[in-house]
One Martini backbone bead per residue (centre of mass of N, CA, C, O) as a GRO file, in nm:
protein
  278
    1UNK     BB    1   8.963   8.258  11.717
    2UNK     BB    2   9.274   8.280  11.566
    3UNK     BB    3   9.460   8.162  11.293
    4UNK     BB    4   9.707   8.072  11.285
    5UNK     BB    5   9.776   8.013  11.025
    6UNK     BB    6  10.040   8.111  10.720
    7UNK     BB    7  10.211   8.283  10.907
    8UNK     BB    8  10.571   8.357  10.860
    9UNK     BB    9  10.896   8.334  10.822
   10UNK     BB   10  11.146   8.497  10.667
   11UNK     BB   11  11.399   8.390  10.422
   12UNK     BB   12  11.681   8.404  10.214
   13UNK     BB   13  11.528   8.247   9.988
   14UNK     BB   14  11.310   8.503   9.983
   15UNK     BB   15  11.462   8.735   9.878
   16UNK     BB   16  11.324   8.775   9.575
   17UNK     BB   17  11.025   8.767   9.626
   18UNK     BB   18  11.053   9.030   9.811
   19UNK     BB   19  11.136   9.194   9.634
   20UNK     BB   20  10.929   9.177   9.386
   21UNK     BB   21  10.702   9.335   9.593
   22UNK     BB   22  10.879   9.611   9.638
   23UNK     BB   23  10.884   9.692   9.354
   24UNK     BB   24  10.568   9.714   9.288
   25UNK     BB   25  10.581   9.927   9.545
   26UNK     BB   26  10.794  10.163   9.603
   27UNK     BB   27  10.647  10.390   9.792
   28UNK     BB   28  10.514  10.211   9.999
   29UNK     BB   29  10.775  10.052  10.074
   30UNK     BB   30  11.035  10.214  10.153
   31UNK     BB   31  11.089  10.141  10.482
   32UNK     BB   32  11.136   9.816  10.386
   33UNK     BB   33  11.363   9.835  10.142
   34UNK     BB   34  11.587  10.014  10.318
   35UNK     BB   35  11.653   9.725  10.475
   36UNK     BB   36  11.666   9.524  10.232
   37UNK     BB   37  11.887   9.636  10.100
   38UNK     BB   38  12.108   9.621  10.333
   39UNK     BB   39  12.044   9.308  10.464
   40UNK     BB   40  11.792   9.160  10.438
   41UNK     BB   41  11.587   8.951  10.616
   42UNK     BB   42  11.769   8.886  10.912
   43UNK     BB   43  11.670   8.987  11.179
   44UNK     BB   44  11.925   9.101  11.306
   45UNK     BB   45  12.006   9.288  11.045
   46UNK     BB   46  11.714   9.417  11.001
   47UNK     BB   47  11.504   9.473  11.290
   48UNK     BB   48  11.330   9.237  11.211
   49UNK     BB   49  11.041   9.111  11.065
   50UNK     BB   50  10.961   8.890  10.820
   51UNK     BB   51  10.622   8.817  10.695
   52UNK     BB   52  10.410   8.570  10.546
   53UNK     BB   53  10.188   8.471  10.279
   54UNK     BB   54  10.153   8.236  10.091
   55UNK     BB   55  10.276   8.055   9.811
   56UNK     BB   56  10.323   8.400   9.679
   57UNK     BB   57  10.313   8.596   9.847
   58UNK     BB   58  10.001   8.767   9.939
   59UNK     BB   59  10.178   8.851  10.199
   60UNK     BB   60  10.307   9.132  10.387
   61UNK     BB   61  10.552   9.214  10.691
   62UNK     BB   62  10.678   9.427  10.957
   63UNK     BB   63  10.846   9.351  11.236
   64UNK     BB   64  10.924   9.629  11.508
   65UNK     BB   65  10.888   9.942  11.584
   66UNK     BB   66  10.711   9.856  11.345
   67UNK     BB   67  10.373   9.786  11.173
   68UNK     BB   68  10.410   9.692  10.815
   69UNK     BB   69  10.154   9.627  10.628
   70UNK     BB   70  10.183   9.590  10.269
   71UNK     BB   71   9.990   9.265  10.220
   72UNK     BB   72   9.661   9.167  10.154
   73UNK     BB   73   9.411   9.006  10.301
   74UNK     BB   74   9.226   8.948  10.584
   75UNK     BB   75   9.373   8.706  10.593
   76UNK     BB   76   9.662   8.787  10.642
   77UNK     BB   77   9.562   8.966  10.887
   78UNK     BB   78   9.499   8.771  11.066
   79UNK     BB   79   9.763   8.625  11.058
   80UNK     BB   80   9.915   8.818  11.168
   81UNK     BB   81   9.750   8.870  11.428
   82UNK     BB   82   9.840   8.598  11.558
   83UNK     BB   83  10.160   8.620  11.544
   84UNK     BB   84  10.169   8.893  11.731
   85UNK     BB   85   9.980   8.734  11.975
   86UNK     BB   86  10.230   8.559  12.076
   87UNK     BB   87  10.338   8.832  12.201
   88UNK     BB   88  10.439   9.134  12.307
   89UNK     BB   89  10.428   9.421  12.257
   90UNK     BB   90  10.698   9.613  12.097
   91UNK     BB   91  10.569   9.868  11.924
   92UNK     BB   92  10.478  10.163  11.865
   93UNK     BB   93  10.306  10.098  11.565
   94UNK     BB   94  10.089  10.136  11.281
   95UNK     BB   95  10.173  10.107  10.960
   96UNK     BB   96  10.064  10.223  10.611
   97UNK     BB   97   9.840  10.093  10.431
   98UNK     BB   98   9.527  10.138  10.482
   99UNK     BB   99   9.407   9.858  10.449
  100UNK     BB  100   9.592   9.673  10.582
  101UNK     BB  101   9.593   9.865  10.884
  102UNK     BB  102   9.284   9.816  10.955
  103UNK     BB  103   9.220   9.571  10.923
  104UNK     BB  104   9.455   9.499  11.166
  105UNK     BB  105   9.343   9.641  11.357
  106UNK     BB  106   9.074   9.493  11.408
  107UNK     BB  107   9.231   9.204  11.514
  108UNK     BB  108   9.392   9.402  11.757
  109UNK     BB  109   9.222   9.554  11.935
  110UNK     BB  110   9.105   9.352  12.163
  111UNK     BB  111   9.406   9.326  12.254
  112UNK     BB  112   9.588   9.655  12.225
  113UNK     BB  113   9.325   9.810  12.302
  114UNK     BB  114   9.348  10.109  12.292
  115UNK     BB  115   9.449  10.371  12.112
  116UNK     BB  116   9.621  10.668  12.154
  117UNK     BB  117   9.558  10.687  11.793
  118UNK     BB  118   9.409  10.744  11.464
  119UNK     BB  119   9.512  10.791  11.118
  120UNK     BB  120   9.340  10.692  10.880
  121UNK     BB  121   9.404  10.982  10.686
  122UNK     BB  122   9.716  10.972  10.486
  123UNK     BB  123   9.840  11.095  10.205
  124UNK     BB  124  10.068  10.950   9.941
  125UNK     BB  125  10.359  11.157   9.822
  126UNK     BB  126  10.450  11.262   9.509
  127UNK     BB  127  10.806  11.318   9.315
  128UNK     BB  128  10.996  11.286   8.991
  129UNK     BB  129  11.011  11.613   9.001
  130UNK     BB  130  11.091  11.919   9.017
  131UNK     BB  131  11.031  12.174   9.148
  132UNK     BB  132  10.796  12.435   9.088
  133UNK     BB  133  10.884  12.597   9.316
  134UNK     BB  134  11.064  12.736   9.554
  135UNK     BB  135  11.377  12.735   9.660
  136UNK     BB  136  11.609  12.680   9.934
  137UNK     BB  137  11.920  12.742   9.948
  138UNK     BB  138  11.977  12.746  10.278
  139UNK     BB  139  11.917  12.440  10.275
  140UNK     BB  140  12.104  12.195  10.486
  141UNK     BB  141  12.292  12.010  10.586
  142UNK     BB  142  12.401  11.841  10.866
  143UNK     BB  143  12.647  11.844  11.091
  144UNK     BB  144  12.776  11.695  11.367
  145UNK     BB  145  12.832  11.949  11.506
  146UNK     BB  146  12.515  12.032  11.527
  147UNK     BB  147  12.328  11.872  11.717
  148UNK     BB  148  12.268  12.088  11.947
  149UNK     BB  149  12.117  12.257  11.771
  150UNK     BB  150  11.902  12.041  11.607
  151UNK     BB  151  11.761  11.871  11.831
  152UNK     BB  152  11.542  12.072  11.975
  153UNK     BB  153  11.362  12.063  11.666
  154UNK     BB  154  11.319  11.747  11.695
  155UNK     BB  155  11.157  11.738  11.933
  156UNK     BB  156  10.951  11.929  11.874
  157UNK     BB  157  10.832  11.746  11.633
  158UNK     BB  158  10.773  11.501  11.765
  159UNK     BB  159  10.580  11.625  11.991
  160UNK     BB  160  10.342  11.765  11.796
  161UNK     BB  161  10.319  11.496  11.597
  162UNK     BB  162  10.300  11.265  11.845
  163UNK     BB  163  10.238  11.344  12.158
  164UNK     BB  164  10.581  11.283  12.257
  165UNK     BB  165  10.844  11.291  12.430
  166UNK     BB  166  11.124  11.082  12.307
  167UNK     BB  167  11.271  11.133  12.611
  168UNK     BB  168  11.102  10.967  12.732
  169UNK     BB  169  11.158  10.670  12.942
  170UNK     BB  170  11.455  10.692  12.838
  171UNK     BB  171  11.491  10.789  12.548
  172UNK     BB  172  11.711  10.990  12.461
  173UNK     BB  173  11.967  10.835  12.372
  174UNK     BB  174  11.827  10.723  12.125
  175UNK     BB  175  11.733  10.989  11.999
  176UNK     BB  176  12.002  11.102  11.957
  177UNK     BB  177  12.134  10.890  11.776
  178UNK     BB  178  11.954  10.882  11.563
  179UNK     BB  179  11.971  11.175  11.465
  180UNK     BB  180  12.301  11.106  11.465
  181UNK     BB  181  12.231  10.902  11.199
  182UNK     BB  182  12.108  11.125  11.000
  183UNK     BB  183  12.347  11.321  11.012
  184UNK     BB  184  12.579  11.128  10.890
  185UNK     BB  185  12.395  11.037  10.626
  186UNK     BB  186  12.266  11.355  10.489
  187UNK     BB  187  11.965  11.330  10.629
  188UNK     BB  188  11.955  11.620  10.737
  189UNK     BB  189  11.765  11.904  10.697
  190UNK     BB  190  11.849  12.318  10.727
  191UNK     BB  191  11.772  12.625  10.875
  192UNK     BB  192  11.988  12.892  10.977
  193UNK     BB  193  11.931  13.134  11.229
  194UNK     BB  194  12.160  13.265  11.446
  195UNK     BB  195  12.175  12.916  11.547
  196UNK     BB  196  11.901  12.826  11.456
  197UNK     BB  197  11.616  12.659  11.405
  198UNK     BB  198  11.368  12.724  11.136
  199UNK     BB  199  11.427  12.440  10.945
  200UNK     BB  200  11.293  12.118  10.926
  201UNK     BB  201  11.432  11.757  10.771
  202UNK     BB  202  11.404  11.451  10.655
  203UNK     BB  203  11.513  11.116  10.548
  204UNK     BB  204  11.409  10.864  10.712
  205UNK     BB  205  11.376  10.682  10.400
  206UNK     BB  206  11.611  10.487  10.187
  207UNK     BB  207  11.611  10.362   9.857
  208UNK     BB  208  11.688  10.317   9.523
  209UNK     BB  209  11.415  10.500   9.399
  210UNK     BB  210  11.331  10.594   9.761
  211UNK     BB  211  11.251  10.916   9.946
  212UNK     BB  212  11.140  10.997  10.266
  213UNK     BB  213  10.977  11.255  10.412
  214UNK     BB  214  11.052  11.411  10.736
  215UNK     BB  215  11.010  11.624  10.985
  216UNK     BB  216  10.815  11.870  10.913
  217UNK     BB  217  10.964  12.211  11.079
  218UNK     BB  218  10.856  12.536  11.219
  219UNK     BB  219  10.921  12.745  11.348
  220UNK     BB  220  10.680  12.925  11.512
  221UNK     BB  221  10.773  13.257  11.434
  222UNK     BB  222  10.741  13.145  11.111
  223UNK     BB  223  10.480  13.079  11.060
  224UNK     BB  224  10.372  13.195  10.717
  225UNK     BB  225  10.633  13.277  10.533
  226UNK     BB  226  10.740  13.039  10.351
  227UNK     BB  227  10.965  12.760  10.473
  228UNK     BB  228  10.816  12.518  10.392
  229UNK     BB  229  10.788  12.493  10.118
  230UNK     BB  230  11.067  12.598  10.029
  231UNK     BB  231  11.250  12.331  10.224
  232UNK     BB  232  11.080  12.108  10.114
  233UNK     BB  233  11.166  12.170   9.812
  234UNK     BB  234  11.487  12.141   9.854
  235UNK     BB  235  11.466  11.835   9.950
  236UNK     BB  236  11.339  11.752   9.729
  237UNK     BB  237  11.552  11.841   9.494
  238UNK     BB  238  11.780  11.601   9.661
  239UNK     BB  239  11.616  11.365   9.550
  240UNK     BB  240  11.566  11.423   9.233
  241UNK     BB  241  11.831  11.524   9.130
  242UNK     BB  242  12.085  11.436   9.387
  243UNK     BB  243  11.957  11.107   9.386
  244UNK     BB  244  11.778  10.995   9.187
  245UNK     BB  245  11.482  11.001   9.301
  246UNK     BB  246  11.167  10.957   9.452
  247UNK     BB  247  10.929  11.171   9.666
  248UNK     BB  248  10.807  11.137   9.989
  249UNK     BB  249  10.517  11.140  10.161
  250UNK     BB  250  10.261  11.135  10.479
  251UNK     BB  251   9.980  11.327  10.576
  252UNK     BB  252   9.757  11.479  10.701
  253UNK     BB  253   9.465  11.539  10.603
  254UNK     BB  254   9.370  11.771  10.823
  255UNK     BB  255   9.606  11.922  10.693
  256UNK     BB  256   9.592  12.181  10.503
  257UNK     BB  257   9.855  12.348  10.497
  258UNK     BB  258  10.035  12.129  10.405
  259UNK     BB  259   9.929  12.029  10.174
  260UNK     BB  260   9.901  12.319  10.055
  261UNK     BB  261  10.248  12.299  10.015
  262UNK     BB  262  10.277  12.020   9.854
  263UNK     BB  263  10.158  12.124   9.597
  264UNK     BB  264  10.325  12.339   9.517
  265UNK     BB  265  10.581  12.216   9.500
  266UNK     BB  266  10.447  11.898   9.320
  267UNK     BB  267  10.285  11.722   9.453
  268UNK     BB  268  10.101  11.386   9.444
  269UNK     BB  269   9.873  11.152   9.475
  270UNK     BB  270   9.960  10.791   9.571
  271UNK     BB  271   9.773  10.706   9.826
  272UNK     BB  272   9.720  10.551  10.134
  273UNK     BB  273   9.742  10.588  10.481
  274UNK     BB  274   9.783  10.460  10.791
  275UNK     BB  275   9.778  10.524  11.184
  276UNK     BB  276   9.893  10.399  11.473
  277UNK     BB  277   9.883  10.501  11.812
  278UNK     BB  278  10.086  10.371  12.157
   0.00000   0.00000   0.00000
């Protein structure tokens, strides 16, 4: 039986010492940064809950459509767990770095489990210099009215890379939303040739000093042309020069060709990140 006590729901008297242990750890944190600088705690502004642990917050997890332990030892990843399984699962996955992710899968697998794949392994890439290789100047920022042109790119890598196409059982139009709000925010780039996209990534989550880059994808018909390293290092250098942030990114372990892309580019390990995939 795991142990109620512990974990808490935070509000807004704690939001000074939640900043305060985001600034500590800004690249592992972006995620949920960017959230609490737009909203602050408040579930409803948030977008889900922030939960604590220890009189000096000794632990702190994220739960929303992801669950995010960002700090914590064991007994913090218990009582995390203890108050997740007190309602049914929300989230899609379990994300984050890799020792609080794993510890809590660990309390969690048994009544969660099986997860539909774990990836023990993502290297937590940073660079807060302009990029060293080639940028692609034909990467720009996707239009709004380009939503269409670019839909079908960005469903082609969600499903590539998590295994699943983000339209199914319903969700098409949350995922356009999702897509056309990356769009409006000035966060999706692409290079289009012949009015296809041949190249796209997004920002994201960006706090104020870090922007995370996903959705890194090459037409199948170009790759290994230097497309990806190119057009990443584009993007890095729009987060880096053009918003004066540091940029991130975080890659399956396996991925050999996209790390040694990232390495070009002039990414370097920052620690490392762990998901769980429901």
């Amino acid at each position: 039986m795991l142990k109620l006590a512990g974990a808490r729901l935070l509000e807004e008297r704690d939001l000074s010492s939640v900043r305060s242990l985001l600034d500590s750890d800004p690249v592992a944190a972006c995620m949920v940064a960017s959230r609490v600088e737009d909203a602050g705690v408040h579930p409803l502004r948030l977008g889900g809950e922030l939960w604590g642990y220890g009189s000096r917050l000794e632990g702190l997890c994220f739960s929303g459509v992801n669950l995010i332990p960002l700090r914590g030892d064991r007994d913090a990843m218990r009582a995390f767990a203890s108050r997740a399984l007190r309602r049914r699962r929300v989230c899609s996955s379990l994300v984050g770095p890799s020792a609080q992710v794993l510890t809590l899968w660990d309390e969690l697998a048994p009544t969660w489990g099986p997860a539909r794949e774990v990836r023990a392994e993502q290297p937590l890439l940073v660079m807060s210099e302009p990029p060293s290789g080639r940028v692609d100047d034909l990467v720009r920022p996707v239009r709004p009215d380009e939503l269409d042109r670019y839909l079908p790119a960005a469903v082609a890598m969600f499903t590539e890379e998590v295994g699943i196409d983000p339209r199914s059982e319903g969700g098409a139009a949350g995922y356009r939303a999702r897509v056309a709000e990356l769009i409006a925010g000035g966060r999706a780039f692409a290079r289009f040739e012949n009015g296809e996209v041949v190249f796209k990534a997004e920002v994201g989550a960006m706090s104020r000093s870090v922007g995370q880059i996903q959705g890194v994808w090459v037409h199948p018909d170009r790759r290994g042309s230097g497309l990806g390293t190119a057009g990443t290092a584009a993007v890095a250098d729009r987060l880096v020069r053009g918003m004066g942030r540091t940029a991130s990114l975080y890659v399956n372990a396996f991925n050999v060709a996209a790390r040694a892309a990232y390495r070009r580019v002039g990414f370097e390990q920052r620690g490392s990140f762990s998901t769980v995939l429901f």
